[in-house]
N, CA, C and O atoms as CSV, one atom per row, in Angstrom:
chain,resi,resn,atom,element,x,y,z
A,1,UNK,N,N,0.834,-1.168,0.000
A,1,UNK,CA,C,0.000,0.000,0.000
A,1,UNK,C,C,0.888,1.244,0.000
A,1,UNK,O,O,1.911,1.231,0.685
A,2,UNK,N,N,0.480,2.593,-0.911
A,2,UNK,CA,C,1.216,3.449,-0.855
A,2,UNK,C,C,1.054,4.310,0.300
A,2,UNK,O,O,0.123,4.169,1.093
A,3,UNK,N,N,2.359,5.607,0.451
A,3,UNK,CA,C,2.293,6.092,1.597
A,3,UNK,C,C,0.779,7.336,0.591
A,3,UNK,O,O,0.755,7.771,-0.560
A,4,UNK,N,N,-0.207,7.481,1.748
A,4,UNK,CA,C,-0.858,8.958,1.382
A,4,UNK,C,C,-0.328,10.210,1.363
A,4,UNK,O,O,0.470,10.710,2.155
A,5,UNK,N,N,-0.982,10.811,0.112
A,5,UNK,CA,C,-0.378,12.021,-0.343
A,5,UNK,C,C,-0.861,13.505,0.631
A,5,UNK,O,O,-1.800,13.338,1.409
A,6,UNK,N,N,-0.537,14.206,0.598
A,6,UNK,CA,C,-0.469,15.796,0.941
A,6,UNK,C,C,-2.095,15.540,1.518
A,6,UNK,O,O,-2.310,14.328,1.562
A,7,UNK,N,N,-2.985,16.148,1.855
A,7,UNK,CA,C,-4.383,16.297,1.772
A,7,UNK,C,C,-4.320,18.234,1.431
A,7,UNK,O,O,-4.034,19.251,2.064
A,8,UNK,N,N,-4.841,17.821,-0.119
A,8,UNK,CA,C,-4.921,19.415,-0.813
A,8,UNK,C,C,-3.676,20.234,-0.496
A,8,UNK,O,O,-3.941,21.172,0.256
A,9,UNK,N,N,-2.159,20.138,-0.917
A,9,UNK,CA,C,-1.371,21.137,-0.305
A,9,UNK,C,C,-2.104,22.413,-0.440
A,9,UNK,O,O,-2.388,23.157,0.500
A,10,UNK,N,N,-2.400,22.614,-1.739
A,10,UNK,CA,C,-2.833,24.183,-1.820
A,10,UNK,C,C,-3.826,24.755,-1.454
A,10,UNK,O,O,-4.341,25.672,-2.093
A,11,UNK,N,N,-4.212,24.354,-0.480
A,11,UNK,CA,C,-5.237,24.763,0.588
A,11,UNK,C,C,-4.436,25.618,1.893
A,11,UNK,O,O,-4.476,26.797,2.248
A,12,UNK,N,N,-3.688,24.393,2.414
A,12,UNK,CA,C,-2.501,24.848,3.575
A,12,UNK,C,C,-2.417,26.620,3.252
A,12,UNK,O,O,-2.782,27.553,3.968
A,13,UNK,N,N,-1.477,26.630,1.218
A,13,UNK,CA,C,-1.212,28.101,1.199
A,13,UNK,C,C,-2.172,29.272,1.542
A,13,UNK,O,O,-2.027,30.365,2.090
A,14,UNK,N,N,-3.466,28.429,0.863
A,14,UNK,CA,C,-4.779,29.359,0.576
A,14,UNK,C,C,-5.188,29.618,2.085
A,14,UNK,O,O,-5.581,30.749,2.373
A,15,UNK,N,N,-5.119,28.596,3.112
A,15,UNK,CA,C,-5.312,29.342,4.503
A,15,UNK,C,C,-4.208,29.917,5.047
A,15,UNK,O,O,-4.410,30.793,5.888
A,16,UNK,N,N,-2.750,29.550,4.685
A,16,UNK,CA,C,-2.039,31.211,5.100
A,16,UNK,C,C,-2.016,32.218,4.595
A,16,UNK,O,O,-1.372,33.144,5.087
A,17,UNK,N,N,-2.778,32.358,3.352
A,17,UNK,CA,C,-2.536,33.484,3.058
A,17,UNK,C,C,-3.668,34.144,3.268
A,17,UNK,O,O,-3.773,35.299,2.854
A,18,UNK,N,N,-4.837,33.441,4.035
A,18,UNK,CA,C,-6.081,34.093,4.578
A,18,UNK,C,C,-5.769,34.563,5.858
A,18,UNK,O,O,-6.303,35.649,6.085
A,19,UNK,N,N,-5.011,34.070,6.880
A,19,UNK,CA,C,-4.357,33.879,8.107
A,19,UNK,C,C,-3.577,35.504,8.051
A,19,UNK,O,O,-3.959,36.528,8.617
A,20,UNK,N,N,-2.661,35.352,7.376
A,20,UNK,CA,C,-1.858,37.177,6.776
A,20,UNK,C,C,-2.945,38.204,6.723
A,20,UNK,O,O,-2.712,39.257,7.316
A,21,UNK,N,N,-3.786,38.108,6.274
A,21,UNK,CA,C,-5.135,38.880,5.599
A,21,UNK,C,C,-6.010,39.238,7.062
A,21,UNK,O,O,-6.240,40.352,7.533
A,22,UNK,N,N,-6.281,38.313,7.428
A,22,UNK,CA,C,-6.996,37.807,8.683
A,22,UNK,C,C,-6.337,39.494,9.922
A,22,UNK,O,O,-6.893,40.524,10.305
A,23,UNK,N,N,-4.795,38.825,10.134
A,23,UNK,CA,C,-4.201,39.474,11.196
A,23,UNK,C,C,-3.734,40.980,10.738
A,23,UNK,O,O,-3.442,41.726,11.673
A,24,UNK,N,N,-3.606,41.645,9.096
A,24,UNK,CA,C,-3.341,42.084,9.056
A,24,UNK,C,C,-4.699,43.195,8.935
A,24,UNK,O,O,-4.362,44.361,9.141
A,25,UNK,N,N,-5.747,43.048,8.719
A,25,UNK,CA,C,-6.971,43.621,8.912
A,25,UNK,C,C,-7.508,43.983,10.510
A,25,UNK,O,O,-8.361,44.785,10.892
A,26,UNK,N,N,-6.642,43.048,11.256
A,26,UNK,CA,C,-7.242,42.558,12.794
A,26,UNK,C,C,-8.511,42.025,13.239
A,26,UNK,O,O,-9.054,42.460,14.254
A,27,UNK,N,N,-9.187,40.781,12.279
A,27,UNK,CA,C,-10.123,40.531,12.220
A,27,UNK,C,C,-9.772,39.352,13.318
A,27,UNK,O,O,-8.786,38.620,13.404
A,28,UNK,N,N,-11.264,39.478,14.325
A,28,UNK,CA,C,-10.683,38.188,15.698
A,28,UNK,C,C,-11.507,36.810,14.904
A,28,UNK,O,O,-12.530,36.967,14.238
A,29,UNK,N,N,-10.822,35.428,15.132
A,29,UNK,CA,C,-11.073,34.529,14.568
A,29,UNK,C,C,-12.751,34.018,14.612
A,29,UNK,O,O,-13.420,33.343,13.829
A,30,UNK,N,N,-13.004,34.558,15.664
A,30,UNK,CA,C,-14.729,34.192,16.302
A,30,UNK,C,C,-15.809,35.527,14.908
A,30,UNK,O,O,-16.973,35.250,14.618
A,31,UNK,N,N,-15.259,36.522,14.434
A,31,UNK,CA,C,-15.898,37.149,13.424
A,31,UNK,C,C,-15.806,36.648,12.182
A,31,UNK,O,O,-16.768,36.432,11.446
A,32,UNK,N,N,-14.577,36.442,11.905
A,32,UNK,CA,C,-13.893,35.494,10.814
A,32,UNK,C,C,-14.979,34.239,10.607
A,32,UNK,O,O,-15.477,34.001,9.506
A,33,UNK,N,N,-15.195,33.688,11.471
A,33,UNK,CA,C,-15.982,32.232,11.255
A,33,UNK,C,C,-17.534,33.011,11.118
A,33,UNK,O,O,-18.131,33.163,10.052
A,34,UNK,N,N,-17.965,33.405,12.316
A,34,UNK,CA,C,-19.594,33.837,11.874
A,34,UNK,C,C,-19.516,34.290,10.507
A,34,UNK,O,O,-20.031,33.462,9.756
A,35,UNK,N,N,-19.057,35.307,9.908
A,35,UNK,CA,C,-19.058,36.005,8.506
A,35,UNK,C,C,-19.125,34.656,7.838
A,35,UNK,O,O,-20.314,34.343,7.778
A,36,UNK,N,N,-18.419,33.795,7.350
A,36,UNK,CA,C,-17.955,32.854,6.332
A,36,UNK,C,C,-19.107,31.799,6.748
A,36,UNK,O,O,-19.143,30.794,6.038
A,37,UNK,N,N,-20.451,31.910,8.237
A,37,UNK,CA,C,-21.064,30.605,8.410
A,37,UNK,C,C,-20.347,29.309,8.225
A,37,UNK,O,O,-20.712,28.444,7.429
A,38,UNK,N,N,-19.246,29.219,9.049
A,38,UNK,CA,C,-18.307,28.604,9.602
A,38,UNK,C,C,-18.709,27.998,10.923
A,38,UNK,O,O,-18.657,28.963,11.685
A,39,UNK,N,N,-19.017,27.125,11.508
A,39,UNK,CA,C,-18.708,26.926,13.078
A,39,UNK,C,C,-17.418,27.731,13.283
A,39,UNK,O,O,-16.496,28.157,12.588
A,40,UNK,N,N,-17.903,27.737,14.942
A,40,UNK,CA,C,-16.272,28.129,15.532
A,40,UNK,C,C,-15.299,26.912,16.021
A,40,UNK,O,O,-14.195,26.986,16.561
A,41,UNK,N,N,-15.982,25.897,15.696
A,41,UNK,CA,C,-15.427,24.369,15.931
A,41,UNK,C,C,-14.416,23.987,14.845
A,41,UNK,O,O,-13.247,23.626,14.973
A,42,UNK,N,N,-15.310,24.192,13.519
A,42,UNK,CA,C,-14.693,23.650,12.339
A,42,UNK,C,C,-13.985,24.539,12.108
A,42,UNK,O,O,-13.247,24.186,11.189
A,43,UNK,N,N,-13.689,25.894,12.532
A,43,UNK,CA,C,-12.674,27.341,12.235
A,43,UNK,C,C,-11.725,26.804,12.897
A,43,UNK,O,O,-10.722,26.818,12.183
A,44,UNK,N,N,-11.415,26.118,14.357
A,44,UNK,CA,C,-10.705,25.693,14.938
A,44,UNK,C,C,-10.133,24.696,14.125
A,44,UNK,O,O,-8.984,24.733,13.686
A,45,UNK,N,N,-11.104,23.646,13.899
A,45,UNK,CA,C,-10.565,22.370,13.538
A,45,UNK,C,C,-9.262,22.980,12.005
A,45,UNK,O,O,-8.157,22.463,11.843
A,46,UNK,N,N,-9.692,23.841,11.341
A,46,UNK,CA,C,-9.488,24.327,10.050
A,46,UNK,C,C,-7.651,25.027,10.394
A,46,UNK,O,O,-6.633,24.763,9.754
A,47,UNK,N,N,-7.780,25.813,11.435
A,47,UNK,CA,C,-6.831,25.969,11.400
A,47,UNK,C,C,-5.368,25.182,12.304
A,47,UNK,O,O,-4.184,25.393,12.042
A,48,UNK,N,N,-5.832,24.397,13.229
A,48,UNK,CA,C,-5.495,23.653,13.732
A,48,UNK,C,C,-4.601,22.247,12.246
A,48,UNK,O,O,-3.396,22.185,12.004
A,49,UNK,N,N,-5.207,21.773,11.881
A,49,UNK,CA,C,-5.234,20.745,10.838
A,49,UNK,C,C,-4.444,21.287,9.723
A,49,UNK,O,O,-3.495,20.711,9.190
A,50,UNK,N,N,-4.949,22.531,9.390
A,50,UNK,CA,C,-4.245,23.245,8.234
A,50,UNK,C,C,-4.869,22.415,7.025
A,50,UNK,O,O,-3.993,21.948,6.296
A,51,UNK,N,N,-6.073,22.142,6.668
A,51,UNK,CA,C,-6.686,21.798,5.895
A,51,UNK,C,C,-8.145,21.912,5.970
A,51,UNK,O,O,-8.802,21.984,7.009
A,52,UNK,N,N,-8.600,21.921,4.734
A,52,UNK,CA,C,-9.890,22.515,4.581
A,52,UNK,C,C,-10.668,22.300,2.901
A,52,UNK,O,O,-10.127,22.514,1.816
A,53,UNK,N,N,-11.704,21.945,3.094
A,53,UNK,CA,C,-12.153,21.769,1.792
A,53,UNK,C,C,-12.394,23.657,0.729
A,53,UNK,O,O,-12.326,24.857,0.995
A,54,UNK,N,N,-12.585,23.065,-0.076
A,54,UNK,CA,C,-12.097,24.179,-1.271
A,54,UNK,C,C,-13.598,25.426,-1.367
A,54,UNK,O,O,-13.585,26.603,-1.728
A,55,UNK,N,N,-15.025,24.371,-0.775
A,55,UNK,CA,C,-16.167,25.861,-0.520
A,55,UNK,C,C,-15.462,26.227,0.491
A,55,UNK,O,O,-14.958,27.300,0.159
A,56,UNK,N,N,-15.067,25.905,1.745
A,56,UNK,CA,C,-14.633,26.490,3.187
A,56,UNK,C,C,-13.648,27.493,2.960
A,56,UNK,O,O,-13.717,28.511,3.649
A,57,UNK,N,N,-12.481,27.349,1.870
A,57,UNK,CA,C,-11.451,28.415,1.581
A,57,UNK,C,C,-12.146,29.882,0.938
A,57,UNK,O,O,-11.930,31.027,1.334
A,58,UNK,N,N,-13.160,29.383,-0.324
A,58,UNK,CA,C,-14.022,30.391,-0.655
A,58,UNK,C,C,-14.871,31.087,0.073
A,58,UNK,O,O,-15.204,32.252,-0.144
A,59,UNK,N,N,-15.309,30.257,1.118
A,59,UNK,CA,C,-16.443,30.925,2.563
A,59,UNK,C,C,-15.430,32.368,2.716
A,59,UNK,O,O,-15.658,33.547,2.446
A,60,UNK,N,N,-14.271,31.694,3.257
A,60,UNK,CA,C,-13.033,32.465,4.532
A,60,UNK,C,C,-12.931,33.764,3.438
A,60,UNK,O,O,-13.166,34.897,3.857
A,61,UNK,N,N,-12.502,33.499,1.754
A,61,UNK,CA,C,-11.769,34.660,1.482
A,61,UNK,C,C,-12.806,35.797,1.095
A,61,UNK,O,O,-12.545,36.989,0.932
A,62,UNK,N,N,-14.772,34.799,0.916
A,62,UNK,CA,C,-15.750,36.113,0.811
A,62,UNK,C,C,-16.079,36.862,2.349
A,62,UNK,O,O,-16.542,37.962,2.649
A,63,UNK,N,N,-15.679,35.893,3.010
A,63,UNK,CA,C,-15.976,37.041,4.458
A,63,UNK,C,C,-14.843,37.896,4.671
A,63,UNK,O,O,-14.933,38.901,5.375
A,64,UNK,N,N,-13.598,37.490,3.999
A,64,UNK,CA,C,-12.417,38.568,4.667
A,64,UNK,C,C,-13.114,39.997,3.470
A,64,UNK,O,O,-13.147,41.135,3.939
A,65,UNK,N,N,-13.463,39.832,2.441
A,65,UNK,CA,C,-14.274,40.700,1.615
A,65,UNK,C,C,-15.268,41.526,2.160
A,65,UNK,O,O,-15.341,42.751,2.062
A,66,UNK,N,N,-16.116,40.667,2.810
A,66,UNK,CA,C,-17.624,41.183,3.714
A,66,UNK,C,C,-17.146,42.015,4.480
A,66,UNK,O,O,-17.617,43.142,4.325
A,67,UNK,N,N,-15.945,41.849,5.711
A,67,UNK,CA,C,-15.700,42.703,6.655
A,67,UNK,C,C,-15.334,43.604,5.890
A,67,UNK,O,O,-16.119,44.539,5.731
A,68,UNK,N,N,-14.381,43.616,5.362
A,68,UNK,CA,C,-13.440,44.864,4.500
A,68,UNK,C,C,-14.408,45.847,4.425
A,68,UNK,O,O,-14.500,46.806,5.190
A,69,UNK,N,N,-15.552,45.444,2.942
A,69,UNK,CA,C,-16.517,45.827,2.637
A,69,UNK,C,C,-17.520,46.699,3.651
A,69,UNK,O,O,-17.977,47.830,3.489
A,70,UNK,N,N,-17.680,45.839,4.662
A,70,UNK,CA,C,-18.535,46.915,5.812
A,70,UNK,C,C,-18.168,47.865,6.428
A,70,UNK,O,O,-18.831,48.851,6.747
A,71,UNK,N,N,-16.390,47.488,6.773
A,71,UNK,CA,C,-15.569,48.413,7.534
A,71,UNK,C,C,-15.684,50.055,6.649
A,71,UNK,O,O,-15.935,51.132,7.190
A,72,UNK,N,N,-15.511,49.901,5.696
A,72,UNK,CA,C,-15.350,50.919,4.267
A,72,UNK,C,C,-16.653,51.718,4.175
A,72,UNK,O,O,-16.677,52.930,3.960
A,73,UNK,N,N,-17.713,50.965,4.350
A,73,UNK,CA,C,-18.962,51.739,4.226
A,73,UNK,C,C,-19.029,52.111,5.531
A,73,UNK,O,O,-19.243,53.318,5.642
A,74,UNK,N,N,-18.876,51.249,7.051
A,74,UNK,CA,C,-18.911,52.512,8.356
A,74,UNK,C,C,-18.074,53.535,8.209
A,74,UNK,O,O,-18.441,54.602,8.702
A,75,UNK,N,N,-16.614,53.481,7.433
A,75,UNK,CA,C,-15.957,54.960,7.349
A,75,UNK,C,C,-16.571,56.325,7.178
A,75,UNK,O,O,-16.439,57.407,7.751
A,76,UNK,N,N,-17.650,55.648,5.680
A,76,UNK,CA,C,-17.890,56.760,4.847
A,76,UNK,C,C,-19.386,57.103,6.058
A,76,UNK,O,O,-19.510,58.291,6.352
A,77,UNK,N,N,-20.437,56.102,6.703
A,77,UNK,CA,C,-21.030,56.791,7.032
A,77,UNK,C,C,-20.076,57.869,8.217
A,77,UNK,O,O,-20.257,59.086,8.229
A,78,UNK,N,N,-19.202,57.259,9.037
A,78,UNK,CA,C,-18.782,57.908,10.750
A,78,UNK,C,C,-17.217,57.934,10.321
A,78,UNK,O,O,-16.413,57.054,10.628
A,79,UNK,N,N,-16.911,59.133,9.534
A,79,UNK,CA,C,-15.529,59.793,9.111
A,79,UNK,C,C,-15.073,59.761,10.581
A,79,UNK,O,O,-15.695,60.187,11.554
A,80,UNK,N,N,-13.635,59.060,10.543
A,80,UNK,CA,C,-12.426,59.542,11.660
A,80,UNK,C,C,-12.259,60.982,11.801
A,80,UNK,O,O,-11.444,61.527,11.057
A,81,UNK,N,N,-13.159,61.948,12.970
A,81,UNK,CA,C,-12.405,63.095,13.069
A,81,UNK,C,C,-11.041,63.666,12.837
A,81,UNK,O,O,-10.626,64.647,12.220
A,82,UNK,N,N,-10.189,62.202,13.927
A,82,UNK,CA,C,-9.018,62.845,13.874
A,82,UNK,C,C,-8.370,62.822,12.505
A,82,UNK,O,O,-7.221,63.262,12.462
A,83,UNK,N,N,-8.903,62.389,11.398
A,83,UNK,CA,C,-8.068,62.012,10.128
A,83,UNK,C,C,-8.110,63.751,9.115
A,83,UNK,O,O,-7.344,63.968,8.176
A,84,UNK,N,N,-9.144,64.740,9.603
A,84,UNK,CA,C,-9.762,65.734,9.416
A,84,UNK,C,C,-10.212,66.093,7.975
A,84,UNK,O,O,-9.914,67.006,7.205
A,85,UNK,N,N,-11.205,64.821,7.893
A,85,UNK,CA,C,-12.342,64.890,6.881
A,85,UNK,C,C,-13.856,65.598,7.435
A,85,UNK,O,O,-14.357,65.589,8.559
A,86,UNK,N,N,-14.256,66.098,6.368
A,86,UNK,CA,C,-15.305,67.083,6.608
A,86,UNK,C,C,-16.478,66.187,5.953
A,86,UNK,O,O,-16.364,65.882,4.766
A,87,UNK,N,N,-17.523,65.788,6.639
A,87,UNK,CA,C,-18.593,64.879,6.222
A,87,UNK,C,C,-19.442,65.841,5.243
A,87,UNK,O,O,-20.452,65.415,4.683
């Protein structure tokens, strides 16, 4: 019997490079999962394992989108004073 192969390497990448995205936004992992309708079990299990099926990678990279997306529209409604934009 042969030895088993990788399970999906390019998944591993596709969740570090959601992981980079993730921390560099400062999104906490418990928002990360609700957005994507993720358990917070299988978010665990996901990153724990470092594997993940290929809708679950697409879930992760439309919610890192969703937040972005919302963050961008609370700007425009509640401008940073201190940034000294005039609404």
């Amino acid at each position: 019997m042969s030895k088993r192969s990788t399970y999906r390497p390019e998944q591993a990448e596709a969740l570090a490079k959601i992981e980079r995205r993730r921390q560099i936004m400062d999104v906490q992992h418990s928002e990360l999962a609700d957005t994507a309708a993720i358990s917070r079990e299988t978010w665990r299990r996901i990153r724990r394992e470092k594997r993940a099926f290929p809708a679950q990678i697409t879930a992760l990279r439309f919610a890192l989108r969703t937040i972005e997306a919302r963050r961008r529209s609370a700007e425009d409604v509640f401008p940073d004073p201190d940034n000294g934009e005039q609404p």
